[in-house]
Phi, psi and omega in degrees: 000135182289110201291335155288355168226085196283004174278011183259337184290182193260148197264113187319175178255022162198150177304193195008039153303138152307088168306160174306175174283164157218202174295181205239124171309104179269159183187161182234167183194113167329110163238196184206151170226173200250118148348314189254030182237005174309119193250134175300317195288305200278309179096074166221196195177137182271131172212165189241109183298348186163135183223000174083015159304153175279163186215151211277199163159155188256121153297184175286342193256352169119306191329101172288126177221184191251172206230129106261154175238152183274098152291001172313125157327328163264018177243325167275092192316059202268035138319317154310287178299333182275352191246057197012120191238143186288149170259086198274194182247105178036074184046031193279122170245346153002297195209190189278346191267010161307304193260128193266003188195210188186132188273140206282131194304126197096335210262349181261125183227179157240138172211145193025063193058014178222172164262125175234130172232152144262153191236184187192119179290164174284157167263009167321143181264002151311330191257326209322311212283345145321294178303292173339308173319286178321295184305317199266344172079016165260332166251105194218348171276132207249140159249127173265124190229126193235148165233129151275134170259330193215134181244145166229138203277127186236351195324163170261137198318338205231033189203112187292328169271125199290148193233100187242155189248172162226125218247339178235106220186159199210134166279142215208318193200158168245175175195121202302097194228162187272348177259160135244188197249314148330115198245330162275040182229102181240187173266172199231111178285349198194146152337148179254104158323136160327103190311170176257137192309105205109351180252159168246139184302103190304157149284124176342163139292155207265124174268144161270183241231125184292116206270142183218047192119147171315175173233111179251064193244132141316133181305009184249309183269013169261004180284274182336297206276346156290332173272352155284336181301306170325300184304277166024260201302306172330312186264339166276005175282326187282330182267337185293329201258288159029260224287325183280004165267288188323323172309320193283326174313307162331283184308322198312296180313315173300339224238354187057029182243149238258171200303315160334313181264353168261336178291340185298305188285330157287340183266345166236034142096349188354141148297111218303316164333313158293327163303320200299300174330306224278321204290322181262018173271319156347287185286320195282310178297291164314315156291347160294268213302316187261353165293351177264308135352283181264004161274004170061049214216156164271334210289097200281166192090244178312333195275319169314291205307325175338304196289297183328281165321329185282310183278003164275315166304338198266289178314295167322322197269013157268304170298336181294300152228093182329332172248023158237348165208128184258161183307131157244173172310346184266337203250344207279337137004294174226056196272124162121331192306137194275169170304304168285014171273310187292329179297309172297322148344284161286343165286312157326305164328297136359302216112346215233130211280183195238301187324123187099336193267138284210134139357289173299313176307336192248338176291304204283344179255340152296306159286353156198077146227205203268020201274154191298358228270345170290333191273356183266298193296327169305291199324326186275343176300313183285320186259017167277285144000273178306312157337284182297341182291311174295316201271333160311149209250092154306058153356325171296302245295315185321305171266031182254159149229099140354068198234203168241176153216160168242034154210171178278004174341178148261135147292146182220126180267150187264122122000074210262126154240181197305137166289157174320156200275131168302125203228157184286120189267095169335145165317144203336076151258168215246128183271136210282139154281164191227180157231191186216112190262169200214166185234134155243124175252147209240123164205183195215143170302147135245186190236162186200081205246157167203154168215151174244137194262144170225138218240165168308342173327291179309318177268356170318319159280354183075070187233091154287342196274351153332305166244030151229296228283321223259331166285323185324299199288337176282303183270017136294338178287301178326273204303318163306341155267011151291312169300299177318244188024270166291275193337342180287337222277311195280296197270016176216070116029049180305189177260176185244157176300347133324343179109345203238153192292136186314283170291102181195146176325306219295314180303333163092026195241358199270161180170169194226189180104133153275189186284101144263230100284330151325286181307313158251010128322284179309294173308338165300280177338268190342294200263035180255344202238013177285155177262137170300198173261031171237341158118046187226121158337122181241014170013072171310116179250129193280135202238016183220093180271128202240129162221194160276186181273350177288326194306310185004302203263334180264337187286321179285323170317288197289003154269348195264132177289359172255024223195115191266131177278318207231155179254013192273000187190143184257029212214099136300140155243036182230008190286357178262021141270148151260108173288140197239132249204099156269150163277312204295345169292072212290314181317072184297002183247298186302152173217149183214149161242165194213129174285193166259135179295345178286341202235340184222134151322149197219269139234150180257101175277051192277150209249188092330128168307162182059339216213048181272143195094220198258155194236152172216098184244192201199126165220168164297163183264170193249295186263349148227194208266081195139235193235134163258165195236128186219119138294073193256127181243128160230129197190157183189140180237153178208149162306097165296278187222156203303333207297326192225076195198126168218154169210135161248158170320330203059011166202000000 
């Protein structure tokens, strides 16, 4: 069932039938509240919220039905509202200075057919003249804002407009509005009696304004303090309208939209909320119209939207970092945008209108419809992730070999020791086979993941750094545990298929000594005289001296073609090593040389096939309320062979 047209849905085959649940419906519902239940100290006031009048309603499609809400304790959800759900200003939810109040914790019930709650105003002096209003008994009517999950069809068998109650539903915030729709939600001078069976709860008698002692002012100075209230109000009506031009001026700009569309709005008072809408219905209509243009394409539809989504995506990965990825004319559109402006957007884009719905309401309906805006947050997510993923400084990568595997088996890599020696073949004689001997060593992928949630919260705050900062950081991490991977590979001297510890004499790679010429000399040698498994030289050449960081500075001396080890000579002979620097070497005195992986096996970096590096996927979430983010590395490094590999003590 469609939650904005539940007459749209298919008509049970009996009245008060259930429909399935479906997704959950926002809606407001008038209520009121009483003057005379105000208390000056707490600054609060008892009001009745809602008594399940039917109320007429429009779908979106034109269609007219009637609206009830079910008061039954299991059909109402009061949870929200008890756990102080806010008190707005004519549903504004924009900003912080919307809410002018708070419904008091605990304080919400259904008692005799009606909701009855307390709210307690802010002591802002932005709010005094409300409260005030309230206290005069001039302001007194509550709009109530609710979502449905579930409808039931009550129509009656002789009567064509269809009539559904919502029988599971939940109140989420009230608000000060000036009509209501509910004609039985008043504020309360006095207890409300209980209806009588069958009946319903009536609207109050009208209370007068809560007295708060005689007046002993003269009629010259109760002249003055009206015409100062008055002056008052001229001017805060004056600046209030200020601040809503400016405002509209704002959006115009961010939005590139032209003095027109700000006179429009200013000369008929527009509510600035409602400009923001008209602006991005706006921006969303113009990029449908100029996407077939600069995308030079016939293909109507997807492409339109392609185009859209490609400058939204642009636009974000700016804000995020404005000097790694700059602005095209498509993107520049929809700079200044909040997250949930742009999310109403898209949804608009869609097809699927907006107007009236709350923040949450444009969060919770972006994220789980057919609107692009999940596939927009991935994409900035996924190239922020990779970014920080590239850019991190893998210190291995020179002496690894890379490779892919495709499944998570165990594998086993080989050993090549020397083909056989070539011997000389007599005039037809029969040429002798030989063999080739091997070694193996054994490893397995593993998988390595983590997930994170980001909720409608997120985008209501405008918190991007949600889908930038926080995938970035999984793929630093991701590259840092690749660095664990191999380096552990190095420093927990693992065993080899052979039996024997990657560093141990029998390998002929061990040695003592700082970093000299002596010393490293000795260690070149070792592994130029290491043999193959047939027992024939294989003359290694070592081409990386891997130290600590403490090491550095000397390991780049004894490497720089400027810079003389013996003065007995003018010849570096080490310049064909490249010094490597790790922090994961804790051991500050060992050093190692390492060959090139182009002539010896070394370690081994494997991937998952398809799927090299760090992976990002996204869903809607299941167990919260939004989007989740899941980072997964499947990867695994292993030591082929000791040959081309020496380590000294370093003393």
């Amino acid at each position: 069932m469609h939650p904005e047209n539940p007459a749209a849905a298919a008509a049970p085959e009996a009245p008060s039938r259930a429909q399935p649940s479906g997704p959950p419906m926002a809606g407001t519902r008038a209520a009121a509240f009483a003057p005379a239940s105000f208390d000056e100290k707490r600054l609060t006031v008892d009001l009745v919220w809602t008594t399940g009048a039917a109320v007429e309603r429009r779908s979106w499609d034109g269609e007219g039905w009637v609206e009830e809400l079910s008061l039954d304790e299991s059909a109402v959800d009061l949870s929200r509202l008890n756990a102080g759900a806010p008190l707005l200003n004519t549903h504004g939810s924009w900003e912080l200075r919307d809410q002018i109040g708070v419904v008091v914790d605990g304080s919400v019930s259904i008692d005799g057919g009606a909701g009855r709650a307390t709210v307690q105003f802010s002591r802002r002096e932005d709010v005094a003249g409300i409260v005030q209003d309230v206290r005069d008994g001039v302001v007194r009517n509550v709009s109530v804002g609710y979502s449905v999950q579930e409808w039931t069809d009550v129509t009656p068998p002789d009567q064509k407009k269809r009539v559904w109650r919502a029988t599971k539903w939940q109140p989420y915030e009230l608000s000060l509005v000036p009509v209501p729709a509910d004609p039985g939600a008043q504020t309360r001078a006095a207890p409300v009696p209980a209806p009588a069976d069958g009946e319903r709860t009536a609207t109050p008698a009208a209370s007068k304004p809560l007295q708060s002692g005689e007046s002993t002012m003269t009629e010259e100075e109760i002249r003055a303090a009206r015409e100062a209230a008055e002056k008052k109000a001229r001017e805060e009506a004056t600046a209030a309208e200020r601040a809503r031009t400016a405002e509209i001026r704002e959006i115009a700009r961010k939005a590139s939209l032209d003095d027109e569309f700000v006179r429009k709005h200013t000369d008929e008072g527009t509510a600035v909320d409602q400009v923001r809408a008209a602006a991005i219905d706006a921006v969303a209509a113009r990029s449908l119209k100029e996407a077939p243009e600069i995308r030079n394409t016939v293909t109507a539809g997807r492409d339109k939207r392609d185009f859209v989504r490609a400058g939204v995506e642009s636009a974000l990965l700016h804000r995020h970092s404005p000097s790694a990825y700059k602005l095209d004319d498509n993107a520049r559109q929809y700079v200044g945008f909040s997250l949930i402006e742009l999310a109403r957007m898209a949804c608009e884009v869609e097809g699927i209108r907006t107007s009236g719905m709350s923040k949450m309401a444009v969060a919770e309906r972006a994220l789980h419809s057919t609107s692009d805006f999940p596939l927009i947050l991935a994409n900035v997510a996924n190239k922020t992730l990779r970014a920080a993923y590239e850019a991190y400084n893998q210190t291995f990568r020179p002496f690894v070999r890379v490779v892919t595997l495709a499944d998570f088996k165990t594998v086993s890599r080989t050993q090549l020791g020397d083909a056989p020696q070539l011997l000389r073949v007599a005039e037809g004689a029969e040429i002798q086979r030989g063999t080739i001997g091997e070694a193996r060593e054994q490893y397995a992928l593993a998988t390595y993941a983590r997930v994170v949630a980001v909720t409608r919260q997120t985008l209501v705050n405008d918190d991007l750094d949600a889908f930038t900062r926080i995938p970035a950081m999984f793929g630093t991490m991701a590259a840092n545990l690749e660095s664990d991977l191999v380096y552990g590979q190095i420093t927990s001297n693992p065993t080899m298929g052979d039996g024997l510890a990657l560093f141990v004499a029998g390998h002929n790679n061990l040695g003592t000594g700082v970093i000299n010429v002596d010393n490293l000399g000795a260690g070149r040698a070792a592994m130029r005289k290491q043999v193959g498994l047939n027992g024939s030289p294989i003359n290694v050449s070592a081409r990386y001296l891997l130290v600590s960081p403490d090491r550095e500075t000397v390991a780049q001396q004894f490497t720089s073609s400027a810079y003389v080890p013996n003065q007995s000579s003018t010849i570096n002979p080490f310049t064909t090593l490249t010094p490597i620097a790790e922090p994961r070497l804790t051991n500050a005195a060992q050093w190692y040389l390492i060959g090139d992986p182009s002539q010896i096996d070394t370690i081994e970096l494997a991937y998952l096939e398809g799927q090299q590096g760090v992976y990002l996927e996204t869903r809607n979430g299941f167990d919260v309320d939004g989007v989740e983010i899941k980072a997964r590395l499947d990867a695994a490094a292993k030591v082929i062979d000791w040959r081309g590999f020496y380590r000294s003590s370093g003393a």
